[in-house]
Structures are given as structure tokens and as C-alpha cells.
C-alpha positions in Angstrom: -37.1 -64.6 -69.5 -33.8 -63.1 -68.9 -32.4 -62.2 -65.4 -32.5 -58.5 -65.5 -36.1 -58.7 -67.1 -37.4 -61.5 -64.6 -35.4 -58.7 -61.6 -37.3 -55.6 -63.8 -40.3 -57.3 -63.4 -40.4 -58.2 -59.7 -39.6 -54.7 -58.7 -42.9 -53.5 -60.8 -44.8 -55.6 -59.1 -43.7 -54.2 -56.0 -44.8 -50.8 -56.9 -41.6 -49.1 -58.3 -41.2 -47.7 -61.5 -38.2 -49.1 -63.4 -35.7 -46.9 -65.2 -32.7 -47.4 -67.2 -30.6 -46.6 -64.8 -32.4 -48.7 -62.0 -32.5 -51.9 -64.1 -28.9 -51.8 -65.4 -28.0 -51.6 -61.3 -30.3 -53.7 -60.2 -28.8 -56.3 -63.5 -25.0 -55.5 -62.2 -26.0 -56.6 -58.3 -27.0 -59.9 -59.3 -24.0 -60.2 -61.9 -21.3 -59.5 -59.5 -22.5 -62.0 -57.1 -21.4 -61.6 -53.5 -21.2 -58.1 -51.5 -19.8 -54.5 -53.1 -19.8 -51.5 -52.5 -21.3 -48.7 -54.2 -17.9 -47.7 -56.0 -17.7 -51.4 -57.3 -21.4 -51.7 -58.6 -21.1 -48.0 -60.2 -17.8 -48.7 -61.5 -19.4 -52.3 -63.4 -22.4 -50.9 -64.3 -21.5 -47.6 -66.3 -19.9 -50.2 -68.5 -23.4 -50.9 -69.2 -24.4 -47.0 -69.1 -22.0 -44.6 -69.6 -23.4 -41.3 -68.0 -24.3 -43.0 -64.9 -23.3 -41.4 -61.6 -22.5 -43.0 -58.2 -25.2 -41.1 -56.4 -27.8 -42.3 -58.5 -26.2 -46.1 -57.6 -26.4 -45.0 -54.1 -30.1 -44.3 -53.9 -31.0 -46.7 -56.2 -29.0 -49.4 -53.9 -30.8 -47.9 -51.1 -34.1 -48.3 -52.6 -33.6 -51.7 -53.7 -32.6 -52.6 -50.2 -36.4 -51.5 -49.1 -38.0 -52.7 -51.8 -36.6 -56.1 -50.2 -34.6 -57.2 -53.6 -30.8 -56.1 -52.4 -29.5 -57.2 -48.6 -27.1 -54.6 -46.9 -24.0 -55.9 -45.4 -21.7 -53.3 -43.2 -18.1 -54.1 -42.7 -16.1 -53.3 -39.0 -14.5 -50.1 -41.5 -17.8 -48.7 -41.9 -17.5 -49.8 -45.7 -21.3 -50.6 -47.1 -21.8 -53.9 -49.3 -24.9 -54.7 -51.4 -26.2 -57.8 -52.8 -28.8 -59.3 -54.4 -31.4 -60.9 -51.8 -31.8 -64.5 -52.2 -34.3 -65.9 -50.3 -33.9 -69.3 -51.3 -30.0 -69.6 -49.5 -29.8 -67.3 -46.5 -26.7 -66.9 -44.8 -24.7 -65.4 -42.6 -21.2 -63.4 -42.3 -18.9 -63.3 -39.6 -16.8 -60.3 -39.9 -13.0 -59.8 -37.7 -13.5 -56.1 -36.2 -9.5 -56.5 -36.2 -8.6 -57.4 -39.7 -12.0 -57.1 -41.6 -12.0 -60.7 -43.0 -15.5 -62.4 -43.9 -16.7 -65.5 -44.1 -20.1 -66.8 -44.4 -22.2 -69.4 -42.3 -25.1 -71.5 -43.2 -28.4 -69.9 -41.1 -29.0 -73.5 -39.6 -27.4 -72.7 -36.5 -30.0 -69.6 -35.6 -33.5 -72.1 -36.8 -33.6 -73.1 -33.3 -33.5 -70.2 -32.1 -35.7 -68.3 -34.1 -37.9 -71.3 -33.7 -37.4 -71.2 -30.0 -38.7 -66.6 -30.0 -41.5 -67.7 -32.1 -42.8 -70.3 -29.4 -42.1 -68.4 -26.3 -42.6 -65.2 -27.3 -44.8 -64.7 -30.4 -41.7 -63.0 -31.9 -40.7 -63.6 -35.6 -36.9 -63.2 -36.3 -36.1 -62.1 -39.2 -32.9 -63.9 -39.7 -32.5 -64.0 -43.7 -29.3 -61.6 -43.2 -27.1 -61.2 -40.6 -23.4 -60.2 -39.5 -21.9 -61.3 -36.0 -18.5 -59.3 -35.7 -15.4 -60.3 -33.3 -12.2 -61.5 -33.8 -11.0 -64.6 -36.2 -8.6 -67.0 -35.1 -5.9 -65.0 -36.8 -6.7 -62.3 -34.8 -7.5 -64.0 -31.6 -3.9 -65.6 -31.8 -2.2 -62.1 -31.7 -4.1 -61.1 -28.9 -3.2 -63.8 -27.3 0.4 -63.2 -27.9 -0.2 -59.5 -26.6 -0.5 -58.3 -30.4 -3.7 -57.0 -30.4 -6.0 -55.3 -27.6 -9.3 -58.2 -27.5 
């Protein structure tokens, strides 16, 4: 079974019809690999379907993202990424709130902790996802040289 049909299928059986235009996007997210924004994934995918507009991308990114297939990722410049949800290799991005870089972490840091809510207090994290922002070391360096306001 091919990747888009094997993606098409999964989002039936969570109860959402699948369209033309829904498969090709959903198909495109897990092509591109890694985070993009809605200009990115419309811009690749009406390769696939000419006709295609970027506010259909939009609330079909939007819907995919509560059907639980797509993760959401916001950068410091209030730019929106998308991505295919993995749930086999969850991970994390630390993003500079000077300079926007990103980088991602391995979730093993955060198992004791989520480990640590569950025991004391009955609380599950939901840690598949996340994005710490602050400064990298780039950026730390400058303001510590009086470049930048920490």
C-alpha cells in the first residue's frame, strides 16, 4: 500500500471524508518531511493539483492537525509549520525568540518528568510535541556583549 493511500485510509477511519484535495495535502506533508508552512505545502502540492487554493490547505492543515495526523509547530515570528505526526519518533524543537533558529531534541529528557506528573498527580502529559523558546548560544553571546536585550 502506498503512503498517501495507507495516510487516506487512516484519516477514514477516523471519521473524515477524504477528498482530492485533502489527500494530495495530506500526501505533500509527509513528502516534504520536516515543518512548513501553509505557503510551502500549497505551493508543492498544486504541483499535484493545479486549481488548488491556499485556504483550502489552510483548513485542511487545520483539520489534519485535530484529526491528530499533522503536529503544529509556531515559530518566535508568529510563522505556522505543519508536519506529519509521527508517533513512533517524538521530538522536540528549541526555537531562538532572537534569531528564529530551530533545532530539535530527543523527548528523553521530559520521560521523567512526565513519568514523575503521572505518579504524583494522576496527570498524563502529552509530550509527543513540543517547542521551548529562548535564546541560542549565538544569541546569548551578543547579549552578553550588550548586542541584544536578554
Amino acid at each position: 500500500m502506498s503512503c498517501g493511500a495507507r495516510l487516506a485510509n487512516e484519516l477514514r477511519q477516523k471519521g473524515y471524508r477524504v477528498t482530492p484535495q485533502r489527500a494530495v495535502i495530506l500526501e505533500t506533508v509527509a513528502h516534504m518531511h520536516g515543518h512548513h508552512s501553509v505557503q510551502e505545502v500549497f505551493t508543492k502540492a498544486e504541483q499535484s493539483l493545479p486549481g488548488l487554493n491556499v485556504a483550502t490547505v489552510y483548513r485542511t492543515l487545520d483539520m489534519l492537525h485535530r484529526a491528530g495526523m499533522v503536529e503544529i509547530l509556531s515559530t518566535t515570528a508568529n510563522i505556522t509549520c505543519f508536519s506529519l505526526r509521527d508517533p513512533e519518533h517524538p521530538h522536540y524543537h528549541l526555537i531562538c525568540r532572537n534569531c528564529d533558529a530551530m533545532q530539535e531534541i530527543e523527548p528523553v529528557l521530559f520521560n521523567e518528568l512526565a513519568d514523575t506528573l503521572k505518579k504524583k498527580h494522576g496527570f498524563s502529559l502529552d509530550h509527543r510535541h513540543l517547542t521551548f523558546s529562548g535564546l541560542c548560544k549565538h544569541c546569548q553571546s551578543d547579549a552578553a556583549k550588550g548586542n541584544l536585550t536578554p
